[in-house]
N, C-alpha and C positions, 0 to 999 in steps of 0.2 A: 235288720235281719229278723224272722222269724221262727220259729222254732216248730216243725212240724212233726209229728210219728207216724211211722208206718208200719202196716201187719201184715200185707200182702206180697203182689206182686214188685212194691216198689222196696223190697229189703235187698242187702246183697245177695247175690246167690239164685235170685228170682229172676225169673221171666221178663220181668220189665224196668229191672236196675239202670239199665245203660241210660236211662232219659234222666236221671239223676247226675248224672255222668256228664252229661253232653252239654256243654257252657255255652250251646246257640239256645238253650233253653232257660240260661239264667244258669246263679251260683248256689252251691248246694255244698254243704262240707258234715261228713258223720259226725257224730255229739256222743251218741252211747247207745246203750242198749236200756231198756224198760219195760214197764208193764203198765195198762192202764190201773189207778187206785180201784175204781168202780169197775165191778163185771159188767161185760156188753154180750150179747149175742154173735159169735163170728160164726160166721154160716160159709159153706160153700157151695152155692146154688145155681141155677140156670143152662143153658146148652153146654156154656162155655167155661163152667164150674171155677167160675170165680169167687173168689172170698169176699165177702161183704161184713163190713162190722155194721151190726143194726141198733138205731142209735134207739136203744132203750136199758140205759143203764140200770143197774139192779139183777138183772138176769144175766147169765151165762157165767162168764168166768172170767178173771183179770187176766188182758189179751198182751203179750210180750210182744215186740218188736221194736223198732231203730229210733232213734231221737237224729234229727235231721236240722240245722242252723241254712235259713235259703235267703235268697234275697227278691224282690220284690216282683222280678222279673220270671224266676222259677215258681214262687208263687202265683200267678199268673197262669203262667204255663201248666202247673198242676191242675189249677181249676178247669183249666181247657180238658187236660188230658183225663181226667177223671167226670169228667160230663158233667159241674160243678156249676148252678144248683139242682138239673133236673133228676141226673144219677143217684149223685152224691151229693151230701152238704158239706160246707165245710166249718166243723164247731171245734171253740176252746174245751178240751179235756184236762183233767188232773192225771198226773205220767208217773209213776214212781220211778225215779233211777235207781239203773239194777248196777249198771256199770258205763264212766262217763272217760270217754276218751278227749273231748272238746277246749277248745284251749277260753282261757280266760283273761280279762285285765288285768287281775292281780288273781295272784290265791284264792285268796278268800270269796272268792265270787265265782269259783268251780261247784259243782252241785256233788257231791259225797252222795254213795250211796244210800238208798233210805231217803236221800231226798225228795219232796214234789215237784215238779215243773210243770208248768201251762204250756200244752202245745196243740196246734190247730192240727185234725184229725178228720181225717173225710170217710165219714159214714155214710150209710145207704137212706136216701128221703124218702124213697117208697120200695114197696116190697110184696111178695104174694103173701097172703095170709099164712099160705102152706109152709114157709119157709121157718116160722119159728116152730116148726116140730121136727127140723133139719137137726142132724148133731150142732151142740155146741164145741167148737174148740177153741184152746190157749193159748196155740199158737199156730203159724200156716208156713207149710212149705208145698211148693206145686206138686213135688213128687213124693211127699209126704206118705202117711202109710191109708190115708183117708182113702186110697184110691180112686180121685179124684182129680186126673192129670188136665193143668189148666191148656184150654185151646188158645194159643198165641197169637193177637190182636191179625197179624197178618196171613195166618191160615183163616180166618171168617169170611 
């Protein structure tokens, strides 16, 4: 299994949860809640004002969202579904755990708040120039106060 985060569309609550959901797409089970260590750029840009984490850490702000345990097959499937490598990439990030719901082998091997975790995180590989003079934000919901309502994959 793999450990993945999300800051977008793919949290609960979001637009495009249910593919997390959906066990023809491979296994997926919630971990916790986080933030990345490193500030990233998350922008919400394009027609279809999607959020994009732009992978240039250092900038913006440490981005909150879900810690995700998947297996090889949803892996997989994410890559597809996130246009993985030309969209998006998919790279190792440092995660702070905010709050870990996920179960473990024994105790001791549960991550405590304040902990680091490594987990694969799909950023944006290219981008308009214009986009890093877009707001920064910490965290993303579609109907957010950004006023920025995302257009859903199957209105396009």
């Amino acid at each position: 299994m793999a450990q993945v985060f999300v800051y977008g569309t793919l949290k609960r609550g979001q637009p495009n949860h249910q593919v997390m959901l959906d066990c023809t797409n491979g296994s997926s089970a919630f971990q916790g809640r986080g933030r990345t260590v490193e500030p990233y750029p998350l922008v919400i840009a394009g027609q279809h004002n999607i959020p994009h984490l732009l992978n240039l850490p250092g900038r913006g702000h440490c981005v909150a969202g879900e810690i995700y345990a998947v297996d090889d097959q949803m892996l997989q499937f994410l890559d597809e579904f996130e246009g993985c490598p030309d969209m998006y990439q998919r790279t190792p990030v440092r995660i702070e755990v905010l709050e870990w719901e996920g179960r473990a082998s024994a105790p001791e091997e549960m991550p405590a708040a304040g902990r680091i975790v490594w987990c694969f995180v799909y950023s944006t590989a290219s981008y308009s120039p214009e986009w890093l003079h877009l707001p920064y934000h910490d965290s993303y919901d579609s109907q957010g106060k950004h006023g920025l309502p995302y257009n859903p994959r199957e209105n396009r």
